[in-house]
PyMOL CGO cylinders between C-alpha atoms (Angstrom):
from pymol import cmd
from pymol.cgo import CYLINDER

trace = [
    CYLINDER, 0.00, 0.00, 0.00, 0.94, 3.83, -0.82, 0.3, 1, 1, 1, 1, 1, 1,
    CYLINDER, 0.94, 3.83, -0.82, 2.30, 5.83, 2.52, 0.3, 1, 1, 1, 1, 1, 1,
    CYLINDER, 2.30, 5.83, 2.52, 0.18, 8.75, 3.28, 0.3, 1, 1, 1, 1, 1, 1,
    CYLINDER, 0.18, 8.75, 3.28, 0.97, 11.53, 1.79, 0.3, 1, 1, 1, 1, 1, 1,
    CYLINDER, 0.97, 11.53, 1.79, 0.03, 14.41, 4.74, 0.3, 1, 1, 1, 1, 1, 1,
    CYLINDER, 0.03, 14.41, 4.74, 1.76, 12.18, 7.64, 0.3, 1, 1, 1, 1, 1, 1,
    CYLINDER, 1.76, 12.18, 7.64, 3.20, 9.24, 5.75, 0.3, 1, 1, 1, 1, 1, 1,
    CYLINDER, 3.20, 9.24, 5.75, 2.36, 6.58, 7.43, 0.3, 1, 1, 1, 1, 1, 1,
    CYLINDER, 2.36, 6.58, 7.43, 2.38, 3.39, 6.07, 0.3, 1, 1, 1, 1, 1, 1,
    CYLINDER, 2.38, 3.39, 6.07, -1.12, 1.84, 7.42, 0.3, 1, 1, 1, 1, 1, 1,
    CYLINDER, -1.12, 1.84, 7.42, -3.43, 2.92, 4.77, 0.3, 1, 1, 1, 1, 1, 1,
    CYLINDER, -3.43, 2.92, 4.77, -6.08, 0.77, 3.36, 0.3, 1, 1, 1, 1, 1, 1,
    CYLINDER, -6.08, 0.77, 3.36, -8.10, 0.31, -0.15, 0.3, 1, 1, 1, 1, 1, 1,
    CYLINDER, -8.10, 0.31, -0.15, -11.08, 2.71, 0.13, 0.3, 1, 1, 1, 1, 1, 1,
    CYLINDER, -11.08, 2.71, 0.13, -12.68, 2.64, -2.98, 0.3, 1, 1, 1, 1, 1, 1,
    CYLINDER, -12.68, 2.64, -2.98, -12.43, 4.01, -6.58, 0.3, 1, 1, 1, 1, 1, 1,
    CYLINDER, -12.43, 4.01, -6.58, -13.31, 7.68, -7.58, 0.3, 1, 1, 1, 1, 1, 1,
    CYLINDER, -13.31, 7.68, -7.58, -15.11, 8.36, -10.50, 0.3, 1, 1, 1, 1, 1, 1,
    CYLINDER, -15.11, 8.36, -10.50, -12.53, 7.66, -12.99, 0.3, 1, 1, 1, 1, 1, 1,
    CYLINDER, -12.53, 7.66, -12.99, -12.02, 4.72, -11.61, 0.3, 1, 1, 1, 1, 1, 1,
    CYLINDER, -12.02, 4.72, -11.61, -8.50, 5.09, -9.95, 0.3, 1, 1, 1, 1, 1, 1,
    CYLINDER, -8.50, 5.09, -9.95, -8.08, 3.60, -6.29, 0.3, 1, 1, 1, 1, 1, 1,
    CYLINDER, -8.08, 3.60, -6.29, -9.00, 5.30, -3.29, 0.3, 1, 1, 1, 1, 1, 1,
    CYLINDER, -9.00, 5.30, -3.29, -7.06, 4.57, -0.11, 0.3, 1, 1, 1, 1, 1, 1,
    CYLINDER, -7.06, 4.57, -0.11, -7.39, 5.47, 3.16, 0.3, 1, 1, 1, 1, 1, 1,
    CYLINDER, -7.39, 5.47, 3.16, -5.03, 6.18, 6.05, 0.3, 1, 1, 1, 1, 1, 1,
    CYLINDER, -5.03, 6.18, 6.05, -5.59, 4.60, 9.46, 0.3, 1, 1, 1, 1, 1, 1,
    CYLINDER, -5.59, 4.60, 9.46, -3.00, 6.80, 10.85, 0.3, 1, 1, 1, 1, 1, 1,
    CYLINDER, -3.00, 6.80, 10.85, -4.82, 10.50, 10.00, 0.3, 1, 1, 1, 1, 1, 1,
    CYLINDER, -4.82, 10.50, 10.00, -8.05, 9.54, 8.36, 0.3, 1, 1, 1, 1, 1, 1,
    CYLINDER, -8.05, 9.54, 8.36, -6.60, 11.19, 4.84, 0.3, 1, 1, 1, 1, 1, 1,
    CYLINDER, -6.60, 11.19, 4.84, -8.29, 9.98, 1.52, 0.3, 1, 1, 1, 1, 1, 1,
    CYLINDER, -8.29, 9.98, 1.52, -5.69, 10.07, -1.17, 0.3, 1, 1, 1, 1, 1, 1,
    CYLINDER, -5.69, 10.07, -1.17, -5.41, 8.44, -4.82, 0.3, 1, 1, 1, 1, 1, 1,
    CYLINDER, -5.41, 8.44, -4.82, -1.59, 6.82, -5.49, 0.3, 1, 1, 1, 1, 1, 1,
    CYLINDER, -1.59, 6.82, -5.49, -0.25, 9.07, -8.40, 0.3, 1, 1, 1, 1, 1, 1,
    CYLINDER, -0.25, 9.07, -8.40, -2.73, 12.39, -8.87, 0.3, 1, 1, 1, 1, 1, 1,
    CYLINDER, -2.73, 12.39, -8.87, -2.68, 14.32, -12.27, 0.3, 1, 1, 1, 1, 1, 1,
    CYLINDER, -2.68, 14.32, -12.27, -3.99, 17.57, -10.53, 0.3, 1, 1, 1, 1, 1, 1,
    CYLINDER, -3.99, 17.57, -10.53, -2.47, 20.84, -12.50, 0.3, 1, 1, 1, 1, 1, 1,
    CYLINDER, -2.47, 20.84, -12.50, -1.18, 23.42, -10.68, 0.3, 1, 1, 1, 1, 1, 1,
    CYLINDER, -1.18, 23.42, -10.68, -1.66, 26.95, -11.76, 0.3, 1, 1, 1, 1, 1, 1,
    CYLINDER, -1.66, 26.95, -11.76, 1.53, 28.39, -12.13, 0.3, 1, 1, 1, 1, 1, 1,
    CYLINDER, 1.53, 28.39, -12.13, 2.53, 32.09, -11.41, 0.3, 1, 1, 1, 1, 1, 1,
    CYLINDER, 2.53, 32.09, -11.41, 3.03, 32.63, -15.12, 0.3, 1, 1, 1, 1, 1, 1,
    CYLINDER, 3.03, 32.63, -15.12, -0.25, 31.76, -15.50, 0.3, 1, 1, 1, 1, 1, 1,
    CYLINDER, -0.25, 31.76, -15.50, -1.57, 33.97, -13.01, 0.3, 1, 1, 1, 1, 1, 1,
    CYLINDER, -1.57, 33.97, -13.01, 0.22, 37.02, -14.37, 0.3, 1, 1, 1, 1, 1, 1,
    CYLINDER, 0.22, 37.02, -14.37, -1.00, 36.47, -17.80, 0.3, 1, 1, 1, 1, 1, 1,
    CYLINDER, -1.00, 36.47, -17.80, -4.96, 35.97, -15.78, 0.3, 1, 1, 1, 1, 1, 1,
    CYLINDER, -4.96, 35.97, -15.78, -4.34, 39.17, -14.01, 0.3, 1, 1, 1, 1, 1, 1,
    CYLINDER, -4.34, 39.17, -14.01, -3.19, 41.24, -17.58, 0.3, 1, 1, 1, 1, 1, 1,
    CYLINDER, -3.19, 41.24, -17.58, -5.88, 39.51, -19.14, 0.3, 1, 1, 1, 1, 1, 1,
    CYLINDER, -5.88, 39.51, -19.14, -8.59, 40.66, -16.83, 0.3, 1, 1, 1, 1, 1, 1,
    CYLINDER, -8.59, 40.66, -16.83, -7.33, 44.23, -16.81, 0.3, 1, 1, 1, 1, 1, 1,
    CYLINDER, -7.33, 44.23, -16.81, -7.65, 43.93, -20.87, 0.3, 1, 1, 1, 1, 1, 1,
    CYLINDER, -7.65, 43.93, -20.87, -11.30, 42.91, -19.94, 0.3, 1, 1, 1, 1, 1, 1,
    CYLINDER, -11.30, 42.91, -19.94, -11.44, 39.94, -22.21, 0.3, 1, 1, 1, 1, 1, 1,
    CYLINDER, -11.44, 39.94, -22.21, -14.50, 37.34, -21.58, 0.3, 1, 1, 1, 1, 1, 1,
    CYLINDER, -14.50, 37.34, -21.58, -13.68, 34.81, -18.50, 0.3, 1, 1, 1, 1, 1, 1,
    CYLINDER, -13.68, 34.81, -18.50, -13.76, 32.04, -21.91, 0.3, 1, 1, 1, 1, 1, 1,
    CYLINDER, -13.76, 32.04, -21.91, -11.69, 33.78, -23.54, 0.3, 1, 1, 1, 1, 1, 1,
    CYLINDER, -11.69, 33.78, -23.54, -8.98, 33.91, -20.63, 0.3, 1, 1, 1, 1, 1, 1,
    CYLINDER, -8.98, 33.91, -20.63, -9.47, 29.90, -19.83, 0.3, 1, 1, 1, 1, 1, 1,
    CYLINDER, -9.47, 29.90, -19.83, -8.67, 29.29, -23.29, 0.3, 1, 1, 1, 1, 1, 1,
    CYLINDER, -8.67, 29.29, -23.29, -5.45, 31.15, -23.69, 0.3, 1, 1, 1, 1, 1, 1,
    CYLINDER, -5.45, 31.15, -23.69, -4.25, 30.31, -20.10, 0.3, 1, 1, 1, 1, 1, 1,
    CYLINDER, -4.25, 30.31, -20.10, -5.57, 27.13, -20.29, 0.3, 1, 1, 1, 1, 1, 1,
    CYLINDER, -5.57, 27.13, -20.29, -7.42, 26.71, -17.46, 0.3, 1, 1, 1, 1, 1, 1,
    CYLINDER, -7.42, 26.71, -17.46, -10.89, 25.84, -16.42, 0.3, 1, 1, 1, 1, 1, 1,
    CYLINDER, -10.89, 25.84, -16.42, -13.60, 28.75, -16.90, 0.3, 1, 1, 1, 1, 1, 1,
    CYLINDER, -13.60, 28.75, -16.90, -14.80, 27.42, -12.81, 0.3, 1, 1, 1, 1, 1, 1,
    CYLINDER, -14.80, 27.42, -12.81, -11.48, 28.18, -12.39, 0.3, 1, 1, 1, 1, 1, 1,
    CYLINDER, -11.48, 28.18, -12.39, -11.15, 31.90, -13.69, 0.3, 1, 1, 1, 1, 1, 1,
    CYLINDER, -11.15, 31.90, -13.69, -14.76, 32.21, -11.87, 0.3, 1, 1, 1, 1, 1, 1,
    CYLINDER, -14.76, 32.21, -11.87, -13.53, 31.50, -8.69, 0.3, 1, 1, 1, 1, 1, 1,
    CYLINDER, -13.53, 31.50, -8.69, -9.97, 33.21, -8.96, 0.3, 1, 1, 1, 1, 1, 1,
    CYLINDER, -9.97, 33.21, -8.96, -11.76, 36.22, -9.70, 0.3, 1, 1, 1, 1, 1, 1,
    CYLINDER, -11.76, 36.22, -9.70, -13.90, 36.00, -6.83, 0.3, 1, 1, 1, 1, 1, 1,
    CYLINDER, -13.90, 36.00, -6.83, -11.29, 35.89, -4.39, 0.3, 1, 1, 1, 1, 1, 1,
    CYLINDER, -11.29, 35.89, -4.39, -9.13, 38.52, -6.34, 0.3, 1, 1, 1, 1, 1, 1,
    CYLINDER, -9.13, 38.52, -6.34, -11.83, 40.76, -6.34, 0.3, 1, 1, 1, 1, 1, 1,
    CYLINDER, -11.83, 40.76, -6.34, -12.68, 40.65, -2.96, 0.3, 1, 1, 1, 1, 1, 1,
    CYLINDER, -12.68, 40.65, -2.96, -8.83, 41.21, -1.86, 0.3, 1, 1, 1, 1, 1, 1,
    CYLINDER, -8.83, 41.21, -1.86, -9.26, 44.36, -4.80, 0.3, 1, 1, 1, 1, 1, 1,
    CYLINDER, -9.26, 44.36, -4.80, -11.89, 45.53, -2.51, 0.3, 1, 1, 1, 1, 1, 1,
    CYLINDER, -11.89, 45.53, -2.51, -10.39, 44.89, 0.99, 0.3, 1, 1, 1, 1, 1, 1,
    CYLINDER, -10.39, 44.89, 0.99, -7.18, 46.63, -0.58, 0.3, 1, 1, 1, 1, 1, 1,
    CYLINDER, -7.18, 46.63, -0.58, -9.14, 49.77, -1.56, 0.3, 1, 1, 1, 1, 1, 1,
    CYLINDER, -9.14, 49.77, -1.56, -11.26, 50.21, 1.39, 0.3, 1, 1, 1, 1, 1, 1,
    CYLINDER, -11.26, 50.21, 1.39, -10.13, 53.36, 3.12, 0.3, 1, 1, 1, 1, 1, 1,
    CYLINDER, -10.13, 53.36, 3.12, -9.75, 53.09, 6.64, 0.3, 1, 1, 1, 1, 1, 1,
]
cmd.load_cgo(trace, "trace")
């Protein structure tokens, strides 16, 4: 079995398949849920600078996840948090 990856321990157990039909395994040590080898992307900061010129260019949200090439749920949420730090950041005291 897989150690854990946030305490990695080695007493993890089969939990499972997710939807694409990788296992799921557990750890007995933490109660984690983790999948062996994930294929999450990171955003990188590249990325995140060419979001952040692209929004100022006010070009659609689509139009941005194609070129960066990211999810449009993921523009959607970065620029919820970004605009709510815009707005903390403005707020005058």
């Amino acid at each position: 079995m897989p150690a854990c990856p946030q305490c990695q321990s080695s007493h993890t157990v089969k939990n499972g398949r997710i939807h694409n039909g990788k296992q799921r395994f557990k750890c007995k040590a933490c109660g984690r849920q983790f999948i062996e080898h994930p294929t999450q992307k990171r955003v990188t900061p590249e990325q995140i600078a060419l979001i952040d010129r692209l929004l100022l260019e006010r070009l659609s949200q689509a139009a941005i996840a194609r070129v960066a090439q990211v999810s449009e749920s993921w523009i959607e949420s970065y620029v919820a948090v970004a605009g709510g730090r815009t707005l903390r950041a403005k707020k005058p005291d």
